[in-house]
C-alpha positions in Angstrom: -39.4 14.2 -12.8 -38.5 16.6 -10.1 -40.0 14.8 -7.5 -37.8 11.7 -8.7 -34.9 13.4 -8.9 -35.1 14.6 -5.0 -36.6 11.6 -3.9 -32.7 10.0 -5.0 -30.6 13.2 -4.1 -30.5 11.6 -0.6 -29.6 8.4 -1.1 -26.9 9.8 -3.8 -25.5 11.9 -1.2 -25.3 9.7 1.4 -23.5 7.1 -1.0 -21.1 10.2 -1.9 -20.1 10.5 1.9 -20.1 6.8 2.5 -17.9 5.5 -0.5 -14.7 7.1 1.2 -15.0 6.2 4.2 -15.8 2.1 3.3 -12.7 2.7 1.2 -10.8 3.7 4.3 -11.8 1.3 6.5 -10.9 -1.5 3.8 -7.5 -0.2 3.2 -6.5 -0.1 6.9 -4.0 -1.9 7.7 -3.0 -2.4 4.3 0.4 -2.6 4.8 0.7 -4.6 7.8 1.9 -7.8 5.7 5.5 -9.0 6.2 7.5 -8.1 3.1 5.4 -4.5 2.6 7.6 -2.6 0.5 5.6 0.6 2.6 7.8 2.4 4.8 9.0 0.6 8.5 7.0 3.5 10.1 3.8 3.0 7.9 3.8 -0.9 8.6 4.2 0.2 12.2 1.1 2.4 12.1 -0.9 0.1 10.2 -0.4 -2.7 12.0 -1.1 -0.8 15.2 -4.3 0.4 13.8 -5.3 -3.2 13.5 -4.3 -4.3 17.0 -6.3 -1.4 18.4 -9.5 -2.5 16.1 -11.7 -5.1 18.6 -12.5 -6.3 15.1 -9.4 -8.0 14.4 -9.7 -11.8 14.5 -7.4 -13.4 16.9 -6.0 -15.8 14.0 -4.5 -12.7 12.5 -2.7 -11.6 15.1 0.4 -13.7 14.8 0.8 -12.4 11.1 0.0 -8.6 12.6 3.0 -8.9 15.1 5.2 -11.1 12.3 5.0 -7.6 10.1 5.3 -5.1 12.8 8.3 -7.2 14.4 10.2 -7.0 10.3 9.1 -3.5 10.5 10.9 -2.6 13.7 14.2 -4.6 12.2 13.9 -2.4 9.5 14.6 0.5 12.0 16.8 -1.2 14.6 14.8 -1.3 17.0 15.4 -5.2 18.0 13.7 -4.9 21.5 10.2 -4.0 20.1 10.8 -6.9 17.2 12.1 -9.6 19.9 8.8 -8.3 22.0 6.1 -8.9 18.9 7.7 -12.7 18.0 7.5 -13.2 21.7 3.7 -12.8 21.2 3.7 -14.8 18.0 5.1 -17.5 20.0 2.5 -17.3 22.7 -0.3 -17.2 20.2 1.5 -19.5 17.7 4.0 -21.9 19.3 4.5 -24.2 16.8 5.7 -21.2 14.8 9.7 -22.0 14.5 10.5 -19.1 11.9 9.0 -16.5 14.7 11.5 -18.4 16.9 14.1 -19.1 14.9 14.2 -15.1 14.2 13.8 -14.0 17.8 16.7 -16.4 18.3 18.5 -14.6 15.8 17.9 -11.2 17.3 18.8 -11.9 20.7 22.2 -13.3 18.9 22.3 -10.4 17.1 21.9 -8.0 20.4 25.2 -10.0 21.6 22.9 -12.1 24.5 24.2 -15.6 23.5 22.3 -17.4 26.0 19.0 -16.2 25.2 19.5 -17.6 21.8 20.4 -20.8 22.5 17.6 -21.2 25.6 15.2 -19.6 22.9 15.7 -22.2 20.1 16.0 -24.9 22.3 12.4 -24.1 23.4 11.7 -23.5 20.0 12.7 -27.5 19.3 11.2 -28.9 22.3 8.1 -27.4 21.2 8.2 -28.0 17.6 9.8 -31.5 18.1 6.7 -33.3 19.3 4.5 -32.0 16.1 4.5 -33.4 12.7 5.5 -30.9 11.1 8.5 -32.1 9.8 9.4 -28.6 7.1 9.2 -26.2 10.6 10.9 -29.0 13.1 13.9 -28.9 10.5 13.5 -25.1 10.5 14.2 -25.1 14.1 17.2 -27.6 14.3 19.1 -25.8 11.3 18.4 -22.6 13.1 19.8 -23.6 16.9 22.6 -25.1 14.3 23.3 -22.1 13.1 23.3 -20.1 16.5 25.6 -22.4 18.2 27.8 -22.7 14.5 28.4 -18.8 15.2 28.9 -19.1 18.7 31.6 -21.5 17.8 30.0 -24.0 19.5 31.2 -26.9 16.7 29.6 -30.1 18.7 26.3 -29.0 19.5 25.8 -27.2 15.8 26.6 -30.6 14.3 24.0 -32.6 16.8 21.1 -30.2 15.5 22.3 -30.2 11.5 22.0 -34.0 12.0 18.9 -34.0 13.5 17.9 -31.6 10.6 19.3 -33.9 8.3 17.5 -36.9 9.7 14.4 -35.4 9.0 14.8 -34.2 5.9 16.0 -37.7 4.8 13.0 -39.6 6.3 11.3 -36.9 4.2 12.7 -37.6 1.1 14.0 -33.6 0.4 17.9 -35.2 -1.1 18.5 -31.3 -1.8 17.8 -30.6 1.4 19.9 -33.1 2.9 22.3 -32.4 0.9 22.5 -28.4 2.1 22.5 -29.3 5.6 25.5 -31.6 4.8 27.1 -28.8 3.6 26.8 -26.7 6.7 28.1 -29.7 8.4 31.3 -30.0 6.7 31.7 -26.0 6.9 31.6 -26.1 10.6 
């Protein structure tokens, strides 16, 4: 009985040391998702901790810098968020919410024509896909940046265009939204 009881000590032991550290190395990066209710810095560091890890499949990257980049809005740090959608976009460029956003923060940092040349790219790129939910994405979102520029004629061109393919969709709620920020323009 003794000689049982030693012969599994070792094996209980090293499960005992082993069981923490698998259940570290499964929770890292945890809260490197966009919408983590963690704190901006704790995104940060997790996300971080999966960029360093060789491990990390390069299909997850664009989601890795989508959370870190919401993270660093979360502290203000626009230049670090702009950055990581910049390497969405180079990983992902058929992504128009990563440029629709970095759009939006270069807007938001007061540099008008870095918005507009950014979501212009982003519709050229988008544009010759099939895609039709992200091409309207993109059009509503140079819309929107040229709307708040004040920039009425070019706004209306790309709500249009954004209504033009939400029509040829079929999405009538849709095209009835876009509509609306026609007429508000």
């Amino acid at each position: 009985m003794y000689r049982e009881l030693l012969t599994r000590l070792p094996f209980v032991a090293l499960l005992v040391v082993t069981l923490p550290a698998a259940a570290q190395i499964e929770s890292k990066g945890a809260n490197c998702v966009e919408g983590s209710e963690a704190t901006p810095e704790r995104v940060i560091e997790d996300c971080d901790a999966l960029l360093i890890d060789k491990g990390t499949a390069e299909a997850k990257l664009p989601s890795i810098f989508l959370a870190r980049a919401e993270a660093f809005v979360r502290q203000g740090r626009l230049g670090f968020a702009i950055e990581d959608l910049g390497n969405v976009v180079e990983r992902r460029p058929d992504n128009a919410r990563a440029f629709f956003r970095r759009a939006e923060l270069q807007r938001a940092r007061g540099d008008a024509d870095a918005a507009i040349a950014i979501g212009r790219e982003g519709v050229a790129l988008i544009d010759s896909t099939d895609m039709t939910t992200d091409r309207t994405t993109a059009h509503v979102g140079l819309g929107s940046t040229f709307a708040i520029l004040g920039r009425r004629d070019e706004a209306h061109a790309s709500f249009e265009r954004a209504a033009g393919l939400l029509a040829d969709k079929g999405a009538l709620g849709a095209v009835v939204y876009v509509q609306r920020l026609i007429a508000e323009l």
